[in-house]
C-alpha atoms as a printed R data frame, in Angstrom:
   type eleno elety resid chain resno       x       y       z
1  ATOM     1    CA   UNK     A     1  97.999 159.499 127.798
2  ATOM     2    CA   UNK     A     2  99.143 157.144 124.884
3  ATOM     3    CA   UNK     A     3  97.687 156.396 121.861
4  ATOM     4    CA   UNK     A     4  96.910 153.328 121.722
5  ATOM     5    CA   UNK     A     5  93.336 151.877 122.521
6  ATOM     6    CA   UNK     A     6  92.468 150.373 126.244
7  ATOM     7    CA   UNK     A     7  90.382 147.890 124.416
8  ATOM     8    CA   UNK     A     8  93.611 145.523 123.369
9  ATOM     9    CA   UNK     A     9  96.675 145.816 125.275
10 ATOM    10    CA   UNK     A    10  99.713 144.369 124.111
11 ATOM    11    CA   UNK     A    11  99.674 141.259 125.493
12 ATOM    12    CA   UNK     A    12  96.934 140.144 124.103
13 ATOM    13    CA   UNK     A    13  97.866 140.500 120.236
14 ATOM    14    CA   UNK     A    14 100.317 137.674 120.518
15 ATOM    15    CA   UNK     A    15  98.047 135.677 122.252
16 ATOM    16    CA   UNK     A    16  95.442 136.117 119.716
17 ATOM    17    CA   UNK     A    17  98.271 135.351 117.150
18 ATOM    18    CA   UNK     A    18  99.387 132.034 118.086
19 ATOM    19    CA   UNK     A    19  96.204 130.288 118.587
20 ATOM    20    CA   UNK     A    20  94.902 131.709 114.993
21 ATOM    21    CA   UNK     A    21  98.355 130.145 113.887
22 ATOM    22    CA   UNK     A    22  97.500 126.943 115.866
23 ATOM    23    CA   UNK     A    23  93.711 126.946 114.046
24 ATOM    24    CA   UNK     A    24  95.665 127.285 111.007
25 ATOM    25    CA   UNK     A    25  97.851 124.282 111.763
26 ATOM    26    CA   UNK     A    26  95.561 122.276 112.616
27 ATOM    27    CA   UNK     A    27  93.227 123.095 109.679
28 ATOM    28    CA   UNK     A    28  96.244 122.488 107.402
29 ATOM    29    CA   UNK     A    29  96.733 118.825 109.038
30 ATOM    30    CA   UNK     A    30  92.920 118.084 108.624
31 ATOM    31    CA   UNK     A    31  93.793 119.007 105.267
32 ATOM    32    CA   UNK     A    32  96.851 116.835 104.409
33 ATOM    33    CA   UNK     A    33  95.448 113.699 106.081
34 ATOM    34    CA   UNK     A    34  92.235 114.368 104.335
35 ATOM    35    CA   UNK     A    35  94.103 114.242 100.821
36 ATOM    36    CA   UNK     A    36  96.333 111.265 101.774
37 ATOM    37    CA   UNK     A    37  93.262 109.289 102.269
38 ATOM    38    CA   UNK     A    38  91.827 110.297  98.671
39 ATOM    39    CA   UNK     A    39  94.868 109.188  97.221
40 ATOM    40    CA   UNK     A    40  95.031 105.855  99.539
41 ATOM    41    CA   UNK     A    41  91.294 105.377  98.225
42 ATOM    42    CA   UNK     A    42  92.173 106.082  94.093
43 ATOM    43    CA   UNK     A    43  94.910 103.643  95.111
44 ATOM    44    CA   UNK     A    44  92.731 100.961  95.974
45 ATOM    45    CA   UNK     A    45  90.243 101.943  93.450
46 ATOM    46    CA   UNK     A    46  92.596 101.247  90.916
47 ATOM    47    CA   UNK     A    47  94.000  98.324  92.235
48 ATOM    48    CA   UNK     A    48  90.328  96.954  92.196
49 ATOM    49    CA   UNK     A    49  90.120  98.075  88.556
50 ATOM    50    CA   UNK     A    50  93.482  95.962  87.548
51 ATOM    51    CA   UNK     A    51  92.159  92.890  89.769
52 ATOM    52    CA   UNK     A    52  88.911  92.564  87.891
53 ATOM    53    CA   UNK     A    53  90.684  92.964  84.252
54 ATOM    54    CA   UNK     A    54  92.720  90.702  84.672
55 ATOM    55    CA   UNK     A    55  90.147  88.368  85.626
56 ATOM    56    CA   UNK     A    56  87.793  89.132  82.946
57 ATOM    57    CA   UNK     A    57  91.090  88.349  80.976
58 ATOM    58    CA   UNK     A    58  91.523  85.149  82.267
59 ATOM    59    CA   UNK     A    59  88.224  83.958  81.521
60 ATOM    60    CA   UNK     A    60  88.268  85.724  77.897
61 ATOM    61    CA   UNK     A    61  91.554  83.299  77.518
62 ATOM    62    CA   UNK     A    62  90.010  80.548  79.236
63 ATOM    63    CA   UNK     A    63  86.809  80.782  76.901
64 ATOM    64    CA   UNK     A    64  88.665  81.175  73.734
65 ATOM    65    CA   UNK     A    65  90.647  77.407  74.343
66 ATOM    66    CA   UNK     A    66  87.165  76.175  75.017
67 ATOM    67    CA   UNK     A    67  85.929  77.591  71.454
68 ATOM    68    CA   UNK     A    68  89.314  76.309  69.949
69 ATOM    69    CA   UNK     A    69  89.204  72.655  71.086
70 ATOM    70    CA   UNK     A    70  85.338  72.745  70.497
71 ATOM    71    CA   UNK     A    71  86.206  73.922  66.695
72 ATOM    72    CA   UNK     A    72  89.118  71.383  66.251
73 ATOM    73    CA   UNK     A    73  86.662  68.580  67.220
74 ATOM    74    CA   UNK     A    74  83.709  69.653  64.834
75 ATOM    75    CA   UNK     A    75  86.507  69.826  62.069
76 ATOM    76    CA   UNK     A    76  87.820  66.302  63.155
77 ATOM    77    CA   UNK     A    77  84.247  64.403  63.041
């Protein structure tokens, strides 16, 4: 008799081995296209952010000609 146990032969450890190494690949894929779409969505968050600046600049520009011209022709009359 040998001493190992009749409950797990050998060729079942390797077996056992690869697919927890194929759960683990696939878990690490889940994992790396989960965290490219966070930084796809900050991306677009923040490109969001910039777009509505700059528009809230624009107008801030576009009202302070309107306050200029509107000055220059109460100082005129």
């Amino acid at each position: 008799m040998t001493d190992r146990t009749p409950s797990t032969p050998n060729h079942q450890i390797p077996i056992l081995d690869r697919s927890r190494e194929m759960h683990l690949l696939h878990e690490a894929l889940a994992r790396a296209q989960m965290e490219e779409r966070l930084r796809e969505a900050e991306l677009h968050r923040r490109a969001a952010h910039v777009r509505a600046a700059r528009k809230m600049k624009r107008r801030a520009e576009v009202a302070s000609l309107r306050a200029r011209r509107a000055l220059a022709l109460a100082v005129m009359q």
